[in-house]
DRENRO-333145 format. One record per residue (C-alpha): residue number from 1; residue in three letters; x, y, z. Coordinates in steps of 0.5 Angstrom, whole numbers, m for minus. Example, Ala and Ser with C-alpha at 12.3 -4.5 7.8 and 13.67 -1.06 7.14 Angstrom:
% DRENRO-333145
PT	1	ala	25	m9	16
PT	2	ser	27	m2	14
END
This chain:
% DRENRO-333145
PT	1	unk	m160	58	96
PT	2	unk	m163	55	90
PT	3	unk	m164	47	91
PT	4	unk	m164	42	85
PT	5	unk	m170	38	84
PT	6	unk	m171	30	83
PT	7	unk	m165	27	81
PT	8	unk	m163	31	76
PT	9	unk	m155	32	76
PT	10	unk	m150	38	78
PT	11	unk	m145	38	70
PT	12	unk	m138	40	72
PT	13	unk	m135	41	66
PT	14	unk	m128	42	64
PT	15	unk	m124	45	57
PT	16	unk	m116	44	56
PT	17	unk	m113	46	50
PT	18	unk	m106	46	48
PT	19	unk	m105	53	47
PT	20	unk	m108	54	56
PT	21	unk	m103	49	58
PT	22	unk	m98	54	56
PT	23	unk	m101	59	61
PT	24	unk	m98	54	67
PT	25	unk	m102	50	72
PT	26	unk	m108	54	73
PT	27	unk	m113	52	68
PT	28	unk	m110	45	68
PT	29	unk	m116	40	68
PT	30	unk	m114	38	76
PT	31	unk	m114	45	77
PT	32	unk	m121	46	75
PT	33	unk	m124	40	78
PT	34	unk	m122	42	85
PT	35	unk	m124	48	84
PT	36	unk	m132	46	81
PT	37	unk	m131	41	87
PT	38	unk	m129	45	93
PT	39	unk	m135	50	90
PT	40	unk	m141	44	89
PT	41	unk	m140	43	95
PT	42	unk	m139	50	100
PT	43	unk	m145	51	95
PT	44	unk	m148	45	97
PT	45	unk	m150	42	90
PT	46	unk	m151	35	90
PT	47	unk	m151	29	85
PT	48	unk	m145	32	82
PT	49	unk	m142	29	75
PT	50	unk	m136	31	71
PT	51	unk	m135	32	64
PT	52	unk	m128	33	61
PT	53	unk	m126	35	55
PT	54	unk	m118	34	55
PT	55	unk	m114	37	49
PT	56	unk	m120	43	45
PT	57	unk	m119	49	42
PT	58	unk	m126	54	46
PT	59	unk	m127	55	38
PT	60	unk	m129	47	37
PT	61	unk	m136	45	40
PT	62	unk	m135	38	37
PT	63	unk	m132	35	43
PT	64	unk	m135	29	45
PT	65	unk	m136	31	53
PT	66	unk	m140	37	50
PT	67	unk	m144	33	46
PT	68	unk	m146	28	51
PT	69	unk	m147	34	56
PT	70	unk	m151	37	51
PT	71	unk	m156	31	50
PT	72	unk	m157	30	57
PT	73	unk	m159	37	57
PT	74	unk	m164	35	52
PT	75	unk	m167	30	55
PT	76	unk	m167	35	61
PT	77	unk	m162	31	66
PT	78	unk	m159	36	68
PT	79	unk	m161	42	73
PT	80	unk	m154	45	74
PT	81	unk	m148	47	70
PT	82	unk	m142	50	73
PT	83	unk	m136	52	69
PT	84	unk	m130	54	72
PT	85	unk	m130	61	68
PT	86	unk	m133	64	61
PT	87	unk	m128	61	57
PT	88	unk	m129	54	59
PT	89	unk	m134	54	56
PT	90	unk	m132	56	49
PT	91	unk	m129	62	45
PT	92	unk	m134	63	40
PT	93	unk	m139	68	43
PT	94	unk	m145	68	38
PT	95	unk	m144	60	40
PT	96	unk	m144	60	48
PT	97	unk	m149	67	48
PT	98	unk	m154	61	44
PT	99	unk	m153	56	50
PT	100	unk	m153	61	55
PT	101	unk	m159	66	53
PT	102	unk	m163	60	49
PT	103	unk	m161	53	50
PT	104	unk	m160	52	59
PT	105	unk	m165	58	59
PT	106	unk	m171	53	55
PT	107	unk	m168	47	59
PT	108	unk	m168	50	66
PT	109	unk	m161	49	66
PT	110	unk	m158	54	73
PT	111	unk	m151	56	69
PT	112	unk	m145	59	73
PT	113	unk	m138	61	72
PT	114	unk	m135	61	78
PT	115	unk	m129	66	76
PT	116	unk	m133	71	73
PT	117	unk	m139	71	78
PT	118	unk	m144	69	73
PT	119	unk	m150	66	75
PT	120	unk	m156	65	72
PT	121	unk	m161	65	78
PT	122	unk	m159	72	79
PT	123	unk	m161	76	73
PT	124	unk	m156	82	75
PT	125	unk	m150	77	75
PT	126	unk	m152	75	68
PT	127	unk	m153	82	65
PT	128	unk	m145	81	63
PT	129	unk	m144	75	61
PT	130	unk	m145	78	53
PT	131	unk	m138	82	53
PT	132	unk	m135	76	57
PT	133	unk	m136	72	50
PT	134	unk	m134	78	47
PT	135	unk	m128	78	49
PT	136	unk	m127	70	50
PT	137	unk	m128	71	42
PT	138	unk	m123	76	41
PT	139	unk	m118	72	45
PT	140	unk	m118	66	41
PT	141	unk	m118	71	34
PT	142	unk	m111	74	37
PT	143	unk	m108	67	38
PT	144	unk	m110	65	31
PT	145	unk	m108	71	28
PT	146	unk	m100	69	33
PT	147	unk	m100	62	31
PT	148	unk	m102	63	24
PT	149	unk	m96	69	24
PT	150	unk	m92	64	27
PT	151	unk	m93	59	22
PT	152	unk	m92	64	15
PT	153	unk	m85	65	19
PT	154	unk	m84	58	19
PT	155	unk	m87	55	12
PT	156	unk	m83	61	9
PT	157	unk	m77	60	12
PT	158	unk	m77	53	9
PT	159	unk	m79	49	16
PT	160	unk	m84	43	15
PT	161	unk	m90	45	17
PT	162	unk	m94	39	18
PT	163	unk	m95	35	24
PT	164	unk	m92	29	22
PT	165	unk	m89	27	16
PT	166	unk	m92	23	9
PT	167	unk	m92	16	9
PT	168	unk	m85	14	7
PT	169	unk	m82	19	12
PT	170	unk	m81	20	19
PT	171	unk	m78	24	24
PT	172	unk	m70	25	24
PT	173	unk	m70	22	32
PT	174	unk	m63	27	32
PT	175	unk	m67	33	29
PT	176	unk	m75	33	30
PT	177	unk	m74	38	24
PT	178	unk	m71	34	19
PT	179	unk	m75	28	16
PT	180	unk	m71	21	14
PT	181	unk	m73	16	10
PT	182	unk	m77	10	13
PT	183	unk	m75	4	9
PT	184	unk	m81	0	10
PT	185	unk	m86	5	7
PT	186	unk	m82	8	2
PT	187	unk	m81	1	m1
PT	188	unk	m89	0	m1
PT	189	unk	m89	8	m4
PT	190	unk	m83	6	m10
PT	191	unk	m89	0	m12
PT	192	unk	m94	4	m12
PT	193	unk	m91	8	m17
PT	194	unk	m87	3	m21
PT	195	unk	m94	1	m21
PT	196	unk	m98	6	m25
PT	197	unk	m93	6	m29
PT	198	unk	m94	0	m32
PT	199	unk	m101	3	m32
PT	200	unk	m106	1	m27
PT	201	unk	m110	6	m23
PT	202	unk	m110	8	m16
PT	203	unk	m116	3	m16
PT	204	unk	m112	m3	m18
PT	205	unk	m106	m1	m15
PT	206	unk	m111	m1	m8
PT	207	unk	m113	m9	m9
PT	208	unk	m106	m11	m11
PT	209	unk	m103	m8	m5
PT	210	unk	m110	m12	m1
PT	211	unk	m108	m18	m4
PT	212	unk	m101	m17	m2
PT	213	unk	m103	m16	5
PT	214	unk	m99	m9	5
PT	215	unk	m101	m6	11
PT	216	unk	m105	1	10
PT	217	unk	m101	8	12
PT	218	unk	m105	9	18
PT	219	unk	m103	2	21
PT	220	unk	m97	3	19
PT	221	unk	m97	9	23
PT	222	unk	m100	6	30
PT	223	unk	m94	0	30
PT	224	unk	m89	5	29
PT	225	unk	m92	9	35
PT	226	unk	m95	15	32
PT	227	unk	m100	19	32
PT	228	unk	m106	19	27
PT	229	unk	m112	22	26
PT	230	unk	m116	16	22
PT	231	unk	m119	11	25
PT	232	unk	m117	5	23
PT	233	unk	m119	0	19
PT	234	unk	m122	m6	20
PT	235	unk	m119	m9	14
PT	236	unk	m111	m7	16
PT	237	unk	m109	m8	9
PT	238	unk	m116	m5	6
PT	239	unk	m112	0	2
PT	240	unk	m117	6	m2
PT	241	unk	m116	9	m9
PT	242	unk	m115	15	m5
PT	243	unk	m110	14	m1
PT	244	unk	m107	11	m7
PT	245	unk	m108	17	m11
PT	246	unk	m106	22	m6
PT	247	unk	m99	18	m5
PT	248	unk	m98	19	m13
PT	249	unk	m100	27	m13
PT	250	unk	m95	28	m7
PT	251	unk	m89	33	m10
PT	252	unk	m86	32	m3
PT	253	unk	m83	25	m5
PT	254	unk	m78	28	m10
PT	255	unk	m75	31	m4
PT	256	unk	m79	37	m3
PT	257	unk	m81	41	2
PT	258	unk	m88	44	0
PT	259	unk	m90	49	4
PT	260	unk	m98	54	4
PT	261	unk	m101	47	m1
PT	262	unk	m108	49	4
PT	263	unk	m113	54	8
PT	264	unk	m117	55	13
PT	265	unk	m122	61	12
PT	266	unk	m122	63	18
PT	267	unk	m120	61	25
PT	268	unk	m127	58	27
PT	269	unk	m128	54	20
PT	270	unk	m124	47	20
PT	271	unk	m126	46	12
PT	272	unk	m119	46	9
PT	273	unk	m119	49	3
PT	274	unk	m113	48	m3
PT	275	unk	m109	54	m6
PT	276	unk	m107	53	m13
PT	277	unk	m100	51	m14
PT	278	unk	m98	58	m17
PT	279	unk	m98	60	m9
PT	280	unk	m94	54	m7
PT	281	unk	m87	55	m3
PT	282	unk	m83	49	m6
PT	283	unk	m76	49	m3
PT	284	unk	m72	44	m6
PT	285	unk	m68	37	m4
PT	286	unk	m69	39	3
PT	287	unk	m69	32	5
PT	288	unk	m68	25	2
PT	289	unk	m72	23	m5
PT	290	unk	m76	17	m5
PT	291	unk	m78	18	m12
PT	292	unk	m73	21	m18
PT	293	unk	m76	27	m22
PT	294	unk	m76	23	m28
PT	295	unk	m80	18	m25
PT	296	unk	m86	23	m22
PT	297	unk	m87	27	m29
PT	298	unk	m89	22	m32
PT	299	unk	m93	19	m27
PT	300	unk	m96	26	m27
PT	301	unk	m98	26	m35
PT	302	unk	m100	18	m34
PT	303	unk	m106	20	m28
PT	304	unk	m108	26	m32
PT	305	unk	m110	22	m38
PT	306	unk	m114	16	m34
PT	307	unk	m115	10	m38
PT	308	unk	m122	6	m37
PT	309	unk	m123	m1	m38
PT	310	unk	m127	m3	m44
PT	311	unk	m134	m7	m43
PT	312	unk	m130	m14	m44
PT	313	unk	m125	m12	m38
PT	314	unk	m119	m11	m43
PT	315	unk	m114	m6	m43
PT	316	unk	m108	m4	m47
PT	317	unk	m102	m1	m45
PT	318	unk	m103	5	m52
PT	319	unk	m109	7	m49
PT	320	unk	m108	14	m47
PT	321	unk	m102	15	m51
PT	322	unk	m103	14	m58
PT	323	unk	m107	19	m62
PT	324	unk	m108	22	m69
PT	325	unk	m103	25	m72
PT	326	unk	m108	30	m76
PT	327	unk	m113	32	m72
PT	328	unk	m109	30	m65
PT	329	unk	m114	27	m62
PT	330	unk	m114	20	m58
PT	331	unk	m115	13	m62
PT	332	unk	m120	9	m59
PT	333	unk	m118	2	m56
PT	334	unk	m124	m2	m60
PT	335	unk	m124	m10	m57
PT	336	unk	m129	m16	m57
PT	337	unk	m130	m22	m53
PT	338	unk	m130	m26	m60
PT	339	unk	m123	m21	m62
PT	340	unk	m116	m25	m62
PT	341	unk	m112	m22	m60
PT	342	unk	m109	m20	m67
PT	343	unk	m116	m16	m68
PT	344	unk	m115	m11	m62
PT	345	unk	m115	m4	m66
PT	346	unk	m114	3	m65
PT	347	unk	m119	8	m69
PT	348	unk	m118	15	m68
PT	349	unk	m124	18	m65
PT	350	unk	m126	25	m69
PT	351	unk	m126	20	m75
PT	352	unk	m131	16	m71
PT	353	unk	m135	20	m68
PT	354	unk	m136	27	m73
PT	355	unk	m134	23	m79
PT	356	unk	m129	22	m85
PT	357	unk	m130	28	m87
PT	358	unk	m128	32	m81
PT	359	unk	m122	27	m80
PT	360	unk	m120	22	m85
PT	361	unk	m120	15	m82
PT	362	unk	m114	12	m77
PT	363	unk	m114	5	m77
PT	364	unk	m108	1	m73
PT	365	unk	m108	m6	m72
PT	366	unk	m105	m7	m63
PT	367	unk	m101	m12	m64
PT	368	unk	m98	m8	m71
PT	369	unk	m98	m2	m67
PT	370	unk	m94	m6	m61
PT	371	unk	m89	m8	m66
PT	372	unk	m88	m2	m69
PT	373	unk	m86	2	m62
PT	374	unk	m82	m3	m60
PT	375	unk	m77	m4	m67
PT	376	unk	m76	4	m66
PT	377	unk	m75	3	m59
PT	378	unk	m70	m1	m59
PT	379	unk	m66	3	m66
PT	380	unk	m66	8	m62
PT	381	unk	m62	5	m55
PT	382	unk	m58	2	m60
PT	383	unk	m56	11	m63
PT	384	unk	m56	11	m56
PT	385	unk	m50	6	m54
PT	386	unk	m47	5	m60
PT	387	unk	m46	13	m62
PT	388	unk	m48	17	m56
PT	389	unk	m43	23	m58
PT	390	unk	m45	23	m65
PT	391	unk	m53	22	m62
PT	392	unk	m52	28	m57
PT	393	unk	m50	33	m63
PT	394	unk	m56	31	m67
PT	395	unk	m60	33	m62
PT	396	unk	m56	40	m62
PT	397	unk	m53	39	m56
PT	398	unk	m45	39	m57
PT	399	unk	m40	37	m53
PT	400	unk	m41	39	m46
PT	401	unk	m34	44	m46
PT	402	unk	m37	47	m53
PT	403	unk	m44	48	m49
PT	404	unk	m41	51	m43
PT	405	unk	m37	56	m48
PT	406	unk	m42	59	m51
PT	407	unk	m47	59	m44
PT	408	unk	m41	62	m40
PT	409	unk	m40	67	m47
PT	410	unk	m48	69	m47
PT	411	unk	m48	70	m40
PT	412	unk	m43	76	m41
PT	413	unk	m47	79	m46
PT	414	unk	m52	79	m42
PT	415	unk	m49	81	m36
PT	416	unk	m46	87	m41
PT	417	unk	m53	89	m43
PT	418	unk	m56	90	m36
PT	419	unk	m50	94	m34
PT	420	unk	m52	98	m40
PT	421	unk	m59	99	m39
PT	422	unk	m58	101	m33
PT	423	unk	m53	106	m35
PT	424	unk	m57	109	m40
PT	425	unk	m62	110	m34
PT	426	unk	m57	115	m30
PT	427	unk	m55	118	m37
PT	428	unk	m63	120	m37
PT	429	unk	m64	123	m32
PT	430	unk	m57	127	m32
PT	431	unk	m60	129	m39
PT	432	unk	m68	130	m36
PT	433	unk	m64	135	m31
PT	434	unk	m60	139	m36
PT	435	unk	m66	140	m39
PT	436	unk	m71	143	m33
PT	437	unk	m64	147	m31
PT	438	unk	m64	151	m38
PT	439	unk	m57	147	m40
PT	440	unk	m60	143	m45
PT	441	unk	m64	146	m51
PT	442	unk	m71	141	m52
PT	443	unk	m70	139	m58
PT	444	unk	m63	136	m56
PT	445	unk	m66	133	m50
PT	446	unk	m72	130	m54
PT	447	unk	m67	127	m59
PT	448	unk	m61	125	m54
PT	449	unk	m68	122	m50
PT	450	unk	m70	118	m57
PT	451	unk	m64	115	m57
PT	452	unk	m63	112	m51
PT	453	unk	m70	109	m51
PT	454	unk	m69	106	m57
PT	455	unk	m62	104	m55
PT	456	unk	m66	101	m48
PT	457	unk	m71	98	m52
PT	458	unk	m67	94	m56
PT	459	unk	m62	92	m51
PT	460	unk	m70	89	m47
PT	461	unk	m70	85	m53
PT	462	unk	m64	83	m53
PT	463	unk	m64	81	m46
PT	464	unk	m70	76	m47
PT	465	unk	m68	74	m53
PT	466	unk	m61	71	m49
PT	467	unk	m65	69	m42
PT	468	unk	m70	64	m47
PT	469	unk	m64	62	m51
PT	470	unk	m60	60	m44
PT	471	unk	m65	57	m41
PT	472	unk	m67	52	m47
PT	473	unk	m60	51	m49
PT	474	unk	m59	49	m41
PT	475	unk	m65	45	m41
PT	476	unk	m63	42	m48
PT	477	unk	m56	40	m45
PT	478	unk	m59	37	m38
PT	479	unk	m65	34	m42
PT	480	unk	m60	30	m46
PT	481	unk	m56	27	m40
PT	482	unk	m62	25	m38
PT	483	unk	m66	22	m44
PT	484	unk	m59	18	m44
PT	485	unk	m58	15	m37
PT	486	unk	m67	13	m38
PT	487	unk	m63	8	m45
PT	488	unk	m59	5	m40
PT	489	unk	m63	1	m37
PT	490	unk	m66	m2	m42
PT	491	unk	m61	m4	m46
PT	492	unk	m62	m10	m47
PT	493	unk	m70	m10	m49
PT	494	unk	m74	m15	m52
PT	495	unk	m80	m14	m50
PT	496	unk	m84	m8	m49
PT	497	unk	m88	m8	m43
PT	498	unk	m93	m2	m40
PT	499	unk	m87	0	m35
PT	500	unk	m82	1	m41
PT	501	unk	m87	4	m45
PT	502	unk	m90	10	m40
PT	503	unk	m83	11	m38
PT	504	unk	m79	13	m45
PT	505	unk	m85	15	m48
PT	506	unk	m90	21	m47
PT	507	unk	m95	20	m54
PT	508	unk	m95	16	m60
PT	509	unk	m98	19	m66
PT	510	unk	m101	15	m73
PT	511	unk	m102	18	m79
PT	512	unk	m106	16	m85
PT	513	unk	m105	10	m88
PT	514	unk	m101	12	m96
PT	515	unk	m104	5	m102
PT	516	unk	m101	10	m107
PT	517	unk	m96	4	m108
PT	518	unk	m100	m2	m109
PT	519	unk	m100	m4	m101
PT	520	unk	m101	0	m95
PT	521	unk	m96	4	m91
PT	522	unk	m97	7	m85
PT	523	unk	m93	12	m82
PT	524	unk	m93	12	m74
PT	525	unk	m88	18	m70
PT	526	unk	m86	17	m63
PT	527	unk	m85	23	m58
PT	528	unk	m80	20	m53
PT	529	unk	m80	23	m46
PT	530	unk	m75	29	m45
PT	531	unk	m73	29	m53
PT	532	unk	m80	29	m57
PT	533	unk	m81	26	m64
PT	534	unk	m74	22	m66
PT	535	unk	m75	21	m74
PT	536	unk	m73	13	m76
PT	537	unk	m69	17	m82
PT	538	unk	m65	21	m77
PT	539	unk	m63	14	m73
PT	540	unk	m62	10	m80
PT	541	unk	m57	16	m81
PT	542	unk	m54	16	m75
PT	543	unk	m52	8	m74
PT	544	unk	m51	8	m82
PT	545	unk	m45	14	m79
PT	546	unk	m48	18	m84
PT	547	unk	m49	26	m80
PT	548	unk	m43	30	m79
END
């Protein structure tokens, strides 16, 4: 028998993971310990150590009783290392081949797996060892490819598929299935939207919730006795920009479940990588929703164009929204530390950067433009309230029965036409085998042929032609309703704030200013969310009582 020599340590090293404690008791961590124990000392290896790593998958080398392991190999304190079997060590066999032939080989390192007979002092129990990682490999490929079949089942079928819910959420204590909403965070998650909707970013929304002394998401976790991956901050209310911005980008707040959002390459990579949302699977109004669609789709179009502070550390609520009725392009908010705040100006940015000649010159004081929004604002809550009938049918939407009418009747042609095509179908056919059976002259086959792909062309057409037609027509309605119910809270407006402003509008559009007659006149659109550009004239008409 071959004895250690000096004080070097006999490393009895254990590996449990989730998927081997369902193969029962055997590989349990007490298990292995007896077994190594019982075995160091019929062997007679003394000065004996354990190493645990309780919870680890055998493709994951990053375990902290390995990597302490590792070092004290390195530092040549180790003159033994026994494992139960192969697979303790890990199921990567290009990894566990490098420390077996390599690494305990350069450090002097006696490797033994006990179940498997393996000993690196005797060369020929050694000879094997490769087809063991080999196979240990394969293993831990057939599991993942097991797990990740089970999870596709589960993640098409509509089922979460994350481990614990988003903030905002938690577990159905009845049904661990179903998420219920968790007050106490989702109150925290409706203020960081209400936030950005008044126009700050996540940086911002950070140090507000920081002032606040509102707890971080992982610490909210650990009071409410889950399980989280992050460490946590020294700072328990020290919130980042990215959890900010990660909270606003959840689709999962409207109710959602969202499944296959990301990857792993392969089964030994723990990189995540992100699908385009084309491969997304989105069931909708799953569970309870924190924030209303509405809501979401504006905060989605606010965070794609990002306002920047100016150098004076000014802002305005227009920043991001109001562009050049010509050219498109935004208007540059231009302050000063001198400026009042009757000086503040917008400038269209073509014109200032490539000249008058590309773009002709868009110049609109703040506070003009500030006025300008808000007259429009509040005489289109007034058509609203006052004359919403009268508002819906000038929007081309009619009364809901006329609506559901004309959808109900569209709905039947279109019914009819698919019927046809696929009746033009089978005539074709029919004709197609008269015609190889001799019972149908080519000519009168190429003709009868003729008219029904023309037939069936034009009926494709008109298919397409009534889908498009439905679907604008009940997105037209729904849009509507919607538009309206927004007006209704704000009936009463007196001020315009950044809230107000991101929610019913989605752009502002300055044109030239006209001098033709003696003064400066300058036309300014607004595009309001759900409805787009409403003309002044048209409302006019509309509180006038002037449209039919």
């Amino acid at each position: 028998m071959l004895r250690q020599s000096g004080n070097k340590i006999t490393a009895l090293y254990c590996r449990l993971s989730r998927d081997d404690e369902l193969q029962g008791d055997s590989n349990s961590i007490v298990n292995q310990k007896a077994i190594l124990s019982k075995y160091a000392k019929e062997n007679h290896f003394s000065n004996t150590t354990f190493f645990v790593d309780d919870g680890y998958s055998g493709t994951n080398f990053n375990r902290p009783s390995w990597s302490e392991l590792l070092e004290r190999i390195e530092n040549g304190e180790v003159a033994t290392l026994i494992v139960k079997d192969m697979s303790r060590l890990g199921r990567d066999y290009l990894k566990v081949g490098f420390y077996t032939e390599i690494l305990f080989v350069e450090k002097g390192v006696r490797f033994i797996a006990i179940n498997n007979g393996i000993d690196s002092a005797n060369q020929q129990d050694s000879d094997f060892t490769p087809f063991l990682n080999i196979i240990n490999e394969w293993y831990a490929k057939d599991t993942s490819k097991k797990i990740r079949a089970v999870m596709k089942s589960k993640g098409e079928a509509g089922e979460h598929l994350c481990t614990n819910p988003p903030y905002g959420y938690m577990k159905d204590p009845d049904n661990k299935k179903r998420w219920i909403v968790d007050e106490e965070a989702a109150g925290v998650v409706r203020h960081i939207f209400s936030l950005c909707l008044e126009g700050y970013g996540p940086t911002q929304i950070a140090r507000i919730l920081k002032a606040d002394n509102i707890i971080t998401p992982t610490i909210h976790f650990q009071q409410a006795g889950r399980a989280t991956r992050n460490t946590p901050p020294d700072n328990p209310c020290n919130w980042t920009g990215d959890t900010i911005a990660d909270i606003l980008e959840r689709p999962e707040y409207q109710g959602h479940t969202v499944n296959f959002k990301t990857y792993k390459q392969s089964y030994k990579s723990k990189k995540t990588c992100y699908n385009p949302e084309e491969k997304w699977l989105v069931f909708e109004n799953t569970h309870e929703a924190i924030i209303d669609a509405d809501t979401w789709a504006r905060v989605q179009e606010l965070r794609k164009n990002k306002r920047r502070p100016t150098r004076t550390g000014k802002t305005n609520m227009f920043s991001g929204i109001v562009r050049c009725a010509d050219c498109g392009e935004k208007l540059y908010y231009c302050t000063s530390k001198d400026f009042e705040a009757r000086q503040d100006h917008f400038v269209c940015s073509t014109s200032r950067l490539k000249g008058k000649e590309v773009c002709p010159t868009h110049f609109i004081r703040a506070v003009v433009l500030e006025q300008g929004v808000l007259a429009h604002m509040r005489l289109t809550i007034a058509c609203v309230a006052n004359h919403e009938e009268q508002f819906r049918k000038a929007m081309g939407a009619k009364q809901k029965a006329e609506v559901k009418r004309e959808l109900a009747a569209k709905r039947r042609q279109l019914t009819q036409a698919e019927r046809r095509i696929e009746e033009l179908d089978r005539l074709f056919k029919r004709i197609y085998e008269d015609n190889a059976n001799g019972k149908l002259s080519d000519n009168r086959f190429q003709m009868l042929s003729d008219d029904y792909e023309q037939e069936q062309e034009e009926l494709r057409e008109k298919l397409l032609r009534l889908s498009e037609e439905i679907t604008k027509q009940e997105e037209q309605s729904e849009n509507i309703d919607r538009f309206i119910n927004k007006v209704q809270k704000y009936l009463d407006l007196e001020e315009l704030t950044p809230a107000v402003l991101n929610d019913m509008v989605k752009a502002v559009y300055v044109h030239a200013p006209d001098k033709s007659k003696g003064y400066r006149e300058q036309q300014i659109d607004i595009s309001y969310d759900l409805m787009g550009i409403l003309p002044a004239s048209l409302l006019n008409d509309l509180q006038n009582g002037e449209t039919a």
